[in-house]
C-alpha positions, 0 to 999 in steps of 0.5 A: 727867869720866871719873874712875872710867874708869881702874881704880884700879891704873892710877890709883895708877900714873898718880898715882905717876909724876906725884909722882916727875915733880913730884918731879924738878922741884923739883930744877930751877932754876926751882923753886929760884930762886922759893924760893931760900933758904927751907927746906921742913920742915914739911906745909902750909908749901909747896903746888905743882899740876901737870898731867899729859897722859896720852895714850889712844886717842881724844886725852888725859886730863889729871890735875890734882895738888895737893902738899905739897912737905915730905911729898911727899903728893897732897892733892887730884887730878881726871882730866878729858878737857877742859884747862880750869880747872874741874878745877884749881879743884875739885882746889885746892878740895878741898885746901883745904877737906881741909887748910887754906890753905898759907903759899905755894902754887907752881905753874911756870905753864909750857904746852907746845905 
């Protein structure tokens, strides 16, 4: 995993944009319609993941984000050049054992061709 190839300026940007892009989403209906009604007040109430493609010269590398939704913080990330599940696990992984189990976890399970 080519995590430290990006210079950690690049990285903060790059995990800056995915939390204003996860940020945004939670305004969209498909969001609001899986926890309509239920107030997100306090930290590890409401986790979400999501998963950033970030176009490079030679194809893509691909930032997995894992959220608190009240706190808007990023728990746990990895950068990896393969869109396969052993980033995700280790990221999810990591914000569990760092932060405990959350009461609901929530992920949008889109893809995009």
């Amino acid at each position: 995993m080519p995590r430290g190839s990006r210079g950690n300026g690049e990285a903060v940007a790059v995990l800056s944009k995915v939390a204003v892009d996860i940020a945004a989403m939670e305004d969209e209906a498909r969001f609001r319609d899986l926890l309509r009604g239920l107030d997100i007040e306090r930290p590890n109430h409401v986790r979400c993941a999501d998963i950033a493609s970030i176009p490079v010269q030679q194809g893509f590398l691909y930032l997995v984000a894992i959220m608190d939704r009240a706190s808007r913080h990023v728990l746990a990330w990895r950068l990896s050049n393969t869109l396969d599940a052993n980033s995700c696990v280790e990221a999810l992984d990591e914000a569990l054992a760092r932060y405990g189990a959350p009461e609901i976890f929530s992920t949008d399970q889109s893809s995009q061709s």
